[in-house]
N, C-alpha and C positions, 0 to 999 in steps of 0.2 A: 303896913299902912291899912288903915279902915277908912270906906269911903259912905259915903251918904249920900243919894241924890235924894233931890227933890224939886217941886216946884212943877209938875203936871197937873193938867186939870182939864176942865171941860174947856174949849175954847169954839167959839164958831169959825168959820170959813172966812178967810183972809186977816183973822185976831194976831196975837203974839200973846207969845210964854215967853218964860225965862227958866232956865233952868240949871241946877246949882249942884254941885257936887263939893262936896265937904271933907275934908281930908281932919283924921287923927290920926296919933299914935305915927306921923312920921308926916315928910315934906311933899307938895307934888313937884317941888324945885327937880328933883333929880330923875324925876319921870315926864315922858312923852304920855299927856292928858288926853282921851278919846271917848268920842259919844258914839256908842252903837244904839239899833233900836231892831224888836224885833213884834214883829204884828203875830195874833193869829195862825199859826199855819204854816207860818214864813220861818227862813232862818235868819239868825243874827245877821243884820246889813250895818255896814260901815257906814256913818252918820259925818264926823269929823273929828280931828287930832288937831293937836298942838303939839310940836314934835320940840323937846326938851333943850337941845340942843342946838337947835337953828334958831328957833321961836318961829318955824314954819308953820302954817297952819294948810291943814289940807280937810277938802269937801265933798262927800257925794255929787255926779252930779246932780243927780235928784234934788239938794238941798242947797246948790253956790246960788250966790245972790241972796238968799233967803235968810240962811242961817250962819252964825257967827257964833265963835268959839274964842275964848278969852279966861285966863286968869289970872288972879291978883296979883297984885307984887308980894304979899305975904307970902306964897304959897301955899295958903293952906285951900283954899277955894276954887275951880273950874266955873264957867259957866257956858253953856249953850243958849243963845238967842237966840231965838225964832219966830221969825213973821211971815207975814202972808200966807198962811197953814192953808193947809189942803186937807182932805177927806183921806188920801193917799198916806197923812204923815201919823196917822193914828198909831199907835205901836206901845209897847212898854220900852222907856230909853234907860238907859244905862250908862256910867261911866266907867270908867275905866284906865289904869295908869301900866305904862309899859318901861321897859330898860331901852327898847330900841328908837331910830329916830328918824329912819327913812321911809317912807311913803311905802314900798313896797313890803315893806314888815309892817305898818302903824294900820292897815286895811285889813290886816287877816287878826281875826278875833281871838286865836290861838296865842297870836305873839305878847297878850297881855298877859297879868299877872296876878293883879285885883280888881276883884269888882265891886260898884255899888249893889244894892237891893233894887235897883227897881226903881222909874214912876211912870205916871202911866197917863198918856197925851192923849185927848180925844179930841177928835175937830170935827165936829155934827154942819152938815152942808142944809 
């Protein structure tokens, strides 16, 4: 499966994004869906899952209450919602689809399988 995110951009401090990950060439029915993000500097941090399985949805703390993870009933589409951005939440985000479906596997950025390319969230304070 080939993924596509997109939908970053410039946002100010306290705005919302939405962001989209785009599934071809296969379903994200049969995958646990994850948004990592990774700033600068930093390593890949766990952003949020949607674990395929339960339809559990799990959050950094960094990001519960703020951000929301959802997708279609088609499956062909992920989304990350995101509000009340911070200066903090700047990074390039990523999605990402896994075989596994529990919390302690869907966190480690290893247990996935495909990636999107990239988009890249800025929030100027």
């Amino acid at each position: 499966v080939q993924l596509q995110a997109s939908g970053g951009g410039l946002v100010q401090v306290g705005g919302s994004l939405t962001l989209s990950c785009a599934a071809s060439g296969g379903t994200l029915r049969i995958y646990s869906v994850g948004w990592f993000r990774q700033a600068p500097g930093n390593v890949r941090e766990f952003v949020a899952v949607k674990s395929y399985r339960s339809g559990n949805t799990y959050y950094a703390d960094s990001v519960k209450g703020r951000f929301t993870i959802s997708r279609d009933n088609a499956g062909n589409t992920a989304y990350l919602r995101m509000s009340s951005l911070k200066p903090e939440d700047t990074a390039v985000y990523y999605c990402a689809v896994s075989p596994y479906y529990t919390y302690s596997d869907l966190s480690d950025h290893v247990k996935y399988d495909y990636w999107g390319q990239g988009t890249q969230v800025t929030v100027s304070s």
